[in-house]
C-alpha positions in Angstrom: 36.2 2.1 -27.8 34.5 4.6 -25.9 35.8 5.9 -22.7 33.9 5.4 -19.6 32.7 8.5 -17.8 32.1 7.2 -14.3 27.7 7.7 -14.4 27.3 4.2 -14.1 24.2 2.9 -15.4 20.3 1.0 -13.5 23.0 -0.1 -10.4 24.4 3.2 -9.9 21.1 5.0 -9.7 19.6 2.1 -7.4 22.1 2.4 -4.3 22.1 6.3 -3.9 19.4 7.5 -1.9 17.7 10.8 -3.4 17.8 13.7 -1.1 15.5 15.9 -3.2 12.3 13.7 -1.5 13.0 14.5 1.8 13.4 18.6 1.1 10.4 18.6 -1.5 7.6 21.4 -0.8 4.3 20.4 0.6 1.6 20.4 -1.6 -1.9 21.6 -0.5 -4.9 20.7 -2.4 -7.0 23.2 -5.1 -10.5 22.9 -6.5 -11.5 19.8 -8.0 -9.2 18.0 -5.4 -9.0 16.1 -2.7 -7.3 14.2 0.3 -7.8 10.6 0.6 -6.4 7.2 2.4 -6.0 4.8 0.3 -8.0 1.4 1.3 -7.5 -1.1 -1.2 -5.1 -1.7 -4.2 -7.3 -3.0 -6.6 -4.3 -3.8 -9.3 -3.4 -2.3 -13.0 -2.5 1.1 -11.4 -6.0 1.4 -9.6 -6.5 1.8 -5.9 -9.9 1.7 -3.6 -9.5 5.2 -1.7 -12.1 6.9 1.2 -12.2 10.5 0.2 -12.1 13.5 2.9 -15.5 14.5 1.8 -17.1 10.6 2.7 -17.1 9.2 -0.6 -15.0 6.3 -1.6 -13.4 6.5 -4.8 -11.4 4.4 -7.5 -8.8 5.9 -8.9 -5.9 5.6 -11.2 -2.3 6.4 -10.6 -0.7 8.6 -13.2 1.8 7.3 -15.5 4.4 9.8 -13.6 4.0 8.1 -10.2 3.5 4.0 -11.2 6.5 2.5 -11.1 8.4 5.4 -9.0 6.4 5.9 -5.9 4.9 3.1 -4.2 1.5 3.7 -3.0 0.3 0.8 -0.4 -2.5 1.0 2.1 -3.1 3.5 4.4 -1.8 6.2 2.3 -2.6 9.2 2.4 -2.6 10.7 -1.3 -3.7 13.2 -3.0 -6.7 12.8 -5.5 -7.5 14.5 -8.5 -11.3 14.7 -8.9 -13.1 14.2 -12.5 -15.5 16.2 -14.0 -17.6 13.8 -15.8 -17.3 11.1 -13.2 -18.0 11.4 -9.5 -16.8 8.1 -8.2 -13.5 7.9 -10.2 -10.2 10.2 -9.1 -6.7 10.4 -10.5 -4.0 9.9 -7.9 -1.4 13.2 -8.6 0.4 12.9 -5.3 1.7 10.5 -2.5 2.3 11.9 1.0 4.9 10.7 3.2 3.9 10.2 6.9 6.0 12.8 8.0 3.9 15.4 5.3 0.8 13.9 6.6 1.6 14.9 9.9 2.1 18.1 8.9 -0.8 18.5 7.3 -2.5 17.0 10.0 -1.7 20.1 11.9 -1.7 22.8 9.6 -5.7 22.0 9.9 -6.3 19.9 6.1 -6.4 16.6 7.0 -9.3 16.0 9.3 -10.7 12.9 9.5 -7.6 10.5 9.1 -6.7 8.9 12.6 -4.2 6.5 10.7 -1.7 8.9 9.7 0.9 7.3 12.3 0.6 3.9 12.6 -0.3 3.0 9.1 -2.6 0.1 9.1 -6.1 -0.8 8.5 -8.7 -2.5 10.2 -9.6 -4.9 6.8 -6.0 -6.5 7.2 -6.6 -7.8 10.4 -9.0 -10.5 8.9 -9.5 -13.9 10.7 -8.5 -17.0 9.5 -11.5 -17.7 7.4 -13.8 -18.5 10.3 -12.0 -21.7 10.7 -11.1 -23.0 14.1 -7.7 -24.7 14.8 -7.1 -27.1 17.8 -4.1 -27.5 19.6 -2.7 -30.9 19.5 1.0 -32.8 20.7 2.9 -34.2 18.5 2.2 -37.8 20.3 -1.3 -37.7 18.9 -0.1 -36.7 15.3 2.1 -39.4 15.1 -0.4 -41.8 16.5 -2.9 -40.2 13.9 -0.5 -41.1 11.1 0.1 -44.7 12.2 -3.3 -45.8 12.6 -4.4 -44.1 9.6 -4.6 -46.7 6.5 -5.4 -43.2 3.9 -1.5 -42.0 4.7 1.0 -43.4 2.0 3.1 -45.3 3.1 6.6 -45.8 1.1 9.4 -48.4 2.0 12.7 -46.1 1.7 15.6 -49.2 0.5 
């Protein structure tokens, strides 16, 4: 039988927090990329994300950041531009708020205002344009006894 060594195995990984992310180097962009907030997830490792230059771009998440970093909306992420397409991107990077921050006054993120707070006007959507009126609890139950369309059940 082979004697156990102490590693553990998927548990043992899952309940120790990594300090290697919060010491990690910032990353600044190059040619052929660029900052952007991500908008929308659109599913399958795609995301809807508004570019620093004004164009809103889809782009994929590499294979090295899917299921490790969670990307959600409002992120601010790094985008790796294509050659052949101008409206696609590769995501290569995910900022933490803190690192957006920083580069929020190191002078490279510019128009962003949602660094902080996280959030994004097209979550904050009504209820569908319908209208809901208060009502007691008297007129419910009056409701339901005069109404012959409610089943009724005998409970012996």
């Amino acid at each position: 039988m082979p004697k156990n060594k102490g590693k553990g195995g998927k548990n043992n990984r899952r309940g120790k927090k990594e300090d290697g992310e919060n010491k990690r180097e910032l990353i600044f962009k190059e040619d052929g990329q660029e900052y952007a907030q991500v908008l929308k997830m659109l599913g399958n490792g795609r995301i809807e994300a508004k570019c620093q230059d004004g164009v809103t771009r889809i782009s994929q998440i590499r294979g090295q950041l899917r299921k490790k970093v969670w990307i959600v909306v409002g992120d601010i992420v790094l985008i790796s531009l294509r050659d052949y397409q101008d409206d696609r991107g590769d995501v290569i990077h995910r900022y933490t708020p803190d690192e957006a921050r920083n580069l929020k006054t190191y002078g490279e993120l510019k128009e962003f205002q949602l660094v902080e707070n996280q959030e994004v006007d097209g979550d904050e959507e009504e209820e569908g344009g319908i209208d809901f009126e208060e009502a007691d609890i008297d007129d419910i139950c009056e409701w339901l006894g005069s109404s012959n369309t409610w089943p009724r059940r005998n409970l012996r």
